[in-house]
N, C-alpha and C positions, 0 to 999 in steps of 0.2 A: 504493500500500500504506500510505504513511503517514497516506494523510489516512484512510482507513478503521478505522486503530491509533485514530486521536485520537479517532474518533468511538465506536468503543463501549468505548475504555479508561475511562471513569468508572463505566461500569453492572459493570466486576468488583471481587471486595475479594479481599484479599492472600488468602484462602484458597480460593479457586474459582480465582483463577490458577495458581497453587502445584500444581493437583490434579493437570493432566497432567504436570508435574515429577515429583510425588512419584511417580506412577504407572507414569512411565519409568523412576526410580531404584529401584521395587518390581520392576517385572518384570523388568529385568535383573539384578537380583541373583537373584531365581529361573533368571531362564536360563543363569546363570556355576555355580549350586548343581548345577542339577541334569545341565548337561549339560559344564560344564570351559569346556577350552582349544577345547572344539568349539561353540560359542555360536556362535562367528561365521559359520557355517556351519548358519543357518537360525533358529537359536533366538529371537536379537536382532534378526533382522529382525520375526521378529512382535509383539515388545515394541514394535518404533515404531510398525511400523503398529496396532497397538492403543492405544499412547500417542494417537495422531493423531485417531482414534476418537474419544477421552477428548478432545483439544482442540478436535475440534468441535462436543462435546458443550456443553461450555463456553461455547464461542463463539455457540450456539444462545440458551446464556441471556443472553449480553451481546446479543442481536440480529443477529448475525452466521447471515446462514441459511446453508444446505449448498452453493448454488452459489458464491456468496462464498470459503468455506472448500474447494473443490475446483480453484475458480482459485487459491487462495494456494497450494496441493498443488503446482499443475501449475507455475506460478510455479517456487517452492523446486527443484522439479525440473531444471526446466532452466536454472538457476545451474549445476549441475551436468553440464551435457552436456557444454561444452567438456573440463572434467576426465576424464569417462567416457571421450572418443575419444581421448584421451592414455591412459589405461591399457589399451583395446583392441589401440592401438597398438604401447604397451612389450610387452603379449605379445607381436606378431608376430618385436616384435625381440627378443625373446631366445632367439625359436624356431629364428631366422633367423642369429643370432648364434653359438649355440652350431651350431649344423648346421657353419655355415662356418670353424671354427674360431678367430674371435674371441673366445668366453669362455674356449674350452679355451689361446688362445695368452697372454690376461691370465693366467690360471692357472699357467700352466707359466713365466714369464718372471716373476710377482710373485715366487714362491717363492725365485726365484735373488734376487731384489734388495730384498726384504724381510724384517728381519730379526725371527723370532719373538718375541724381545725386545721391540722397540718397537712392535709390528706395530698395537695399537690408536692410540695418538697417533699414530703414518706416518699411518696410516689417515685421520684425525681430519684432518690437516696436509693431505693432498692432497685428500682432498676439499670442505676450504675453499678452497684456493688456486683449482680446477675454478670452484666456487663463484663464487666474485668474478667470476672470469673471465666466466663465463654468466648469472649472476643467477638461476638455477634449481635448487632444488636436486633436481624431481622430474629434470631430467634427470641432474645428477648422480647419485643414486638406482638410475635406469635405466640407467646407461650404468657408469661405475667402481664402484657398489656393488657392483653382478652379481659382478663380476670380484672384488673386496674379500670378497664373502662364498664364493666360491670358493675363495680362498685362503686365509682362513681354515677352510673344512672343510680345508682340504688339512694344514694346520698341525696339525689337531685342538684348534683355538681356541675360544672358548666365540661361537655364530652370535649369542645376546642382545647381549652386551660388544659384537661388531665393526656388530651394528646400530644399538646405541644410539652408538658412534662416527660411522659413517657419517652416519646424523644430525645428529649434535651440527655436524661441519662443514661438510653440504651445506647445514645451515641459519646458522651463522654466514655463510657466502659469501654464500648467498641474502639477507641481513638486511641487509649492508654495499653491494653491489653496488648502482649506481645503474641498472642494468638490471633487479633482480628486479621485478617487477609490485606485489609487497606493497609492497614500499619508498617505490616510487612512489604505491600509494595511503593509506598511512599518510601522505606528504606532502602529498598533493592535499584528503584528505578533512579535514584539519587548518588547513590552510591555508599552510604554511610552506614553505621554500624545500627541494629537495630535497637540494643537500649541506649545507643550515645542518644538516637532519634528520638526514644521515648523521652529522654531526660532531658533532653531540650525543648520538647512539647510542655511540659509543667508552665515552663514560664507563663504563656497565656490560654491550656486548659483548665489551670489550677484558678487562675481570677475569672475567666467568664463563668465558669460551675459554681461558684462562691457565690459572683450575683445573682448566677440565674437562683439557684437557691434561697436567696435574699427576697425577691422578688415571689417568687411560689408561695413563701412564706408570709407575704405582708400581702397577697392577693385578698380580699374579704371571701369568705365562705357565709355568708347569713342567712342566705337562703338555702343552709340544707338542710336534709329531711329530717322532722322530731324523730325520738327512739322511739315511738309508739307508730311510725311509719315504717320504722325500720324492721319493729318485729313483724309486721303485716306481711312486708316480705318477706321475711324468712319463712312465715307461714304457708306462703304463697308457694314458696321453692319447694317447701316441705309435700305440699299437697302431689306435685309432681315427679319429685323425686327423694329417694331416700339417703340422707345427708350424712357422711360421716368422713371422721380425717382418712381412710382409707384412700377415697375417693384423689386424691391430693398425690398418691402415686406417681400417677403416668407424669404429672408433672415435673417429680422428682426424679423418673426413667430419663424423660428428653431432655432434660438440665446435667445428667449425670454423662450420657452418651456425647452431649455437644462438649463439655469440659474434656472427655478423655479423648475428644477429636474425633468422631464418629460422623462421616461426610452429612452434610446439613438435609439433604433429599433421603437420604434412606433413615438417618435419625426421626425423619419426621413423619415420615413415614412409618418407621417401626411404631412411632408414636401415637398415632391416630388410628392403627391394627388393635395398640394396647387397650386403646380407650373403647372399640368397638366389642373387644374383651372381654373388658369390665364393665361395660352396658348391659350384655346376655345376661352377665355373673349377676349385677345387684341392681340391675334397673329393666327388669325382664320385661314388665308392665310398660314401662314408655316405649322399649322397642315396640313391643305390641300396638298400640297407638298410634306410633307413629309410621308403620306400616299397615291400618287400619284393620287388623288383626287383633284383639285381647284377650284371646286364645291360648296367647306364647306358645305355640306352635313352633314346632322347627324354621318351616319355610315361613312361619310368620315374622322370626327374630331377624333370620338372614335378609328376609325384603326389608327389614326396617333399617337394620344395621346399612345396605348396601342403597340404599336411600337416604340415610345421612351422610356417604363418603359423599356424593354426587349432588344431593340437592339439601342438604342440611338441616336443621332441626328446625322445626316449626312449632310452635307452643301453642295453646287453644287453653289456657285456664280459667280466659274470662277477664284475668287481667288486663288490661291495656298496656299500661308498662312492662311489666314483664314479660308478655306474648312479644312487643316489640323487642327486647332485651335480650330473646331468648330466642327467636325464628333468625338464624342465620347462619354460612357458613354452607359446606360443601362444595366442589369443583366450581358447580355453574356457577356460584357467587363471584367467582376472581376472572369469568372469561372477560368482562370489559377490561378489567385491568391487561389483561393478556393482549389485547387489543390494543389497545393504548401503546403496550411498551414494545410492540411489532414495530406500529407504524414509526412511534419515536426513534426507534434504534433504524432503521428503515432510513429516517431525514438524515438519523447520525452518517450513518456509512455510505449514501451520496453526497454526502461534503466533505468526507475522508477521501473516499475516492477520487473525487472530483478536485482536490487538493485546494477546496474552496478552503478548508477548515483549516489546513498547513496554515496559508496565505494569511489568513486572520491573525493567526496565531503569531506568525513574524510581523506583521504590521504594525500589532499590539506594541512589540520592544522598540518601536522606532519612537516611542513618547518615553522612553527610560532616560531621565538625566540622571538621578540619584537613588540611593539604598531604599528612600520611603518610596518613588516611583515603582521603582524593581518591584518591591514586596507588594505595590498596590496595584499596578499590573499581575502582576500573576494571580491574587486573590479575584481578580477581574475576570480573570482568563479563565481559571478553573470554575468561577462563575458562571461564564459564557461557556465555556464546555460542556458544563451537567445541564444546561439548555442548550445544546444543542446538538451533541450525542447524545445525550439521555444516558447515560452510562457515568456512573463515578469512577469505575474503573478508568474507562479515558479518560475523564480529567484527571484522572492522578499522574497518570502515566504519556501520555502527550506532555502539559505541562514541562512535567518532571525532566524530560529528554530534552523538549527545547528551549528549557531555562540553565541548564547547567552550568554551562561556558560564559554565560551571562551572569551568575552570581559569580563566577570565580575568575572573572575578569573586572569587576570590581572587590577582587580580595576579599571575598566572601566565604564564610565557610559555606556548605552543600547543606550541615545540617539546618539553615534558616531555610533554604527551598523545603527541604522538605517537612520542617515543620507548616511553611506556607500551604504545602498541597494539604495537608492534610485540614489547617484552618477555615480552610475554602472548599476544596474540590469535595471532601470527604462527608465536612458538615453540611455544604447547604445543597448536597445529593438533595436529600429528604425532603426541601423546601419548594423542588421543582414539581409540579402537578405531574406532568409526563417521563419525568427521568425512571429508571428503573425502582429507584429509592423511594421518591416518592409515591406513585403509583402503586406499591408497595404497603407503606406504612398505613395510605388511605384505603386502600382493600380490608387491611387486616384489622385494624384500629375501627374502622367505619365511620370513620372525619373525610372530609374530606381538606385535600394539602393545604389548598390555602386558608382553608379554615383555622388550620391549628398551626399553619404556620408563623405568624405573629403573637403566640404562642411559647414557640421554641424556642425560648429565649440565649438558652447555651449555644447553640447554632444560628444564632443573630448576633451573638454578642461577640466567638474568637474573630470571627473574620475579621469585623470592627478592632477587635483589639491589636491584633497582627497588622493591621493599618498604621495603626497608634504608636505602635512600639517601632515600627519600620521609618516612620517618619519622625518621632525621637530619640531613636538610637538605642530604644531600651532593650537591650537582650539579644544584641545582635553579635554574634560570635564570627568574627573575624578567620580565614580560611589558615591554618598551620603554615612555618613559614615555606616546606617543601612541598603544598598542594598543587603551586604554581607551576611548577616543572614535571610534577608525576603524573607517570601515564597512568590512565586509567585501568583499572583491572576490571 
């Protein structure tokens, strides 16, 4: 891909590149006007795939012909599969989840031991802690958000506040953790040692987490639910299923497989098996119901069970809240996301290919006069990247490659890039409605991005600070004095 970037990036000028930018930032603003909070659900997909259109139109003039530009499509695409059968997956578990009584037993036991008061920073604090622990924040996401945004409808909490929480610390853990994948490729693509990288990440993960925290905390809760509301629900959960810390297992199975490194698709998998398991085993009656069956019948457990991997749990209590709170999940639920993150990674890999996205990317550095420029370009870029690959994986690693020489040619150490990638490219993944990340978080969480993205305040706040600190001088580690003349390895 790159040597095809180099080869027709001279035949574009800044305005024929620019055209499928602007033409994606034209029609999604038409399809936010005219269609809402419901864009994402078909609108914005035909913005990309018409932006793609627009970029291989382009690419025709740079000499880039249409097979070219259809392998870059198919390319950008499947950067994206591994993520797709992770998010097929998270539906079966929560289909499989809730049936079995694992989200209704997270639900019914946070309420006791979570207090409404602090409930967005707890929030924030456990699922950093998870975090570290796994290096993932989609499983975090998938597995404690579920239950976090449960208990929060239960509280009558605001679902934005506890998303953009949830966030804020699956993605600190995920940032810090020498297991996450990003971390390690911000070090690898960089070149630099993996804890020298985590230990220079402190400097501005350690204060944006502190305010975001700060913030969580001082957010007002007054409108949540009395305890006389809150026993109603549990009653309510009770009616439907039968509630014990058992139930709390499988949670403990796919938190235990993700720490000893157990690949994220078959973990989650095995995980969602487990919980179809332990459905048969102690919630025989709702499979039954929910395969309209109350029988418990053999063939009646398996249609229910194999009706929650695919179409997920649907609740009929009578409740209002909690029918809504509790009907959700299985395959079909994440096809729009899947959608979604086709078409995006689709726009991504006709501006890879089309070497419209090179071109940007060196244009970028022609505004670099100084250290704060450098650092606030590149937080830019990795920016621009995760909207426009849709992939954080490329923003870390694009970036990363064609900033090198450019930090170390103003005597820079590598380790300030690549704490950069990670301030930007890594965090505000999640902030993009259509990036992998984002697309993602709103599936699972059931916010939508930009909903809970003002919000997310830890992943609002490094980038900003890594700005700060670039254009003060603060924490800027100067390159050894032999980096200048060593080859690279």
């Amino acid at each position: 891909m790159s040597t095809q970037s180099s080869q027709h990036t001279p035949s574009l000028s800044p305005a024929l590149a620019l055209t499928p930018v602007l033409f994606l930032i034209g029609a999604l603003g038409c399809s936010v006007f005219l269609f809402g909070a419901d864009s994402s659900y078909g609108a914005n997909q035909i913005a990309l795939v018409l932006a793609s259109c627009v970029a291989a139109l382009v690419g025709r003039r740079a000499g880039v012909d249409w097979a070219q530009v259809q392998a870059g499509i198919i390319d950008g695409i499947a950067v994206g599969l591994g993520p797709i059968l992770i998010l097929l997956a998270v539906g079966m578990l929560i289909g499989t989840w809730i049936l079995c009584g694992t989200v209704p037993a997270m639900i019914h036991y946070g309420v006791e031991i979570l207090d409404p008061g602090i409930f967005y920073a707890a929030s924030t604090m456990i699922c950093a802690i998870v975090a570290i622990s796994t290096g993932s924040s989609w499983t975090v996401a998938g597995t404690l958000g579920i239950g976090l945004m449960g208990i929060a409808g239960s509280f009558n909490l605001s679902p934005a506040i506890t998303a953009g929480a949830i966030v804020s610390g699956a993605y600190f853990g995920d940032k810090l953790s020498p297991m996450s994948d990003t971390t390690n490729l911000a070090a690898a693509v960089t070149g630099v040692d993996l804890f020298d990288h985590i230990r220079h990440m402190l400097w501005t993960t350690v204060p944006g987490f502190l305010i975001a925290i700060l913030i969580y905390a001082l957010i007002g809760t007054g409108d949540a639910a009395t305890p006389g509301e809150i026993e109603a629900l549990q009653r309510a959960l009770a009616t439907q299923f039968d509630i014990g810390p058992h139930l709390l297992l499988p949670l403990a199975l796919m938190l235990g497989m993700v720490y000893y490194r157990v690949p994220a698709y078959p973990a989650i998998v095995g995980s969602a098996l487990t919980g179809a398991l332990f459905a048969v085993l102690f919630q025989p009656e709702a499979v039954g119901r929910l395969a309209g069956d109350s029988h418990n019948a053999l063939l009646g457990q398996v249609k229910g069970i194999w009706i929650s991997l695919f179409n997920g749990y649907s609740s009929a209590s009578g409740n209002t809240f909690l029918d809504a709170l509790l009907s959700k999940g299985g395959m079909g639920s994440m096809l729009n996301t899947v959608w979604l993150i086709v078409c995006a990674l689709g726009f991504g890999g006709a501006l890879e290919r089309t070497g419209i996205l090179d071109y940007l990317l060196r244009l970028a550095l022609r505004r670099v006069h100084s250290t704060g420029s450098l650092i606030a370009t590149t937080v830019l870029t990795c920016l621009g990247s995760n909207a426009l690959a849709a992939d954080q994986f490329i923003a870390v690693a694009l970036p990363g490659r064609m900033y090198r020489d450019a930090y170390e040619a103003r005597g820079l150490s590598r380790l300030n890039l690549s704490r950069t990638l990670e301030d930007s490219a890594t965090l505000t993944s999640a902030l993009v409605p259509w990036n992998t990340c984002g697309a993602y978080m709103s599936a699972t969480l059931g916010v939508a991005t930009l909903h809970y993205a003002p919000f997310a305040f830890f992943n609002l706040l490094c980038p900003l600070i890594a700005v700060i600190y670039g254009a003060a001088g603060i924490a800027i580690k100067p390159a050894p004095p032999q980096a200048a003349t060593a080859e690279d390895t």
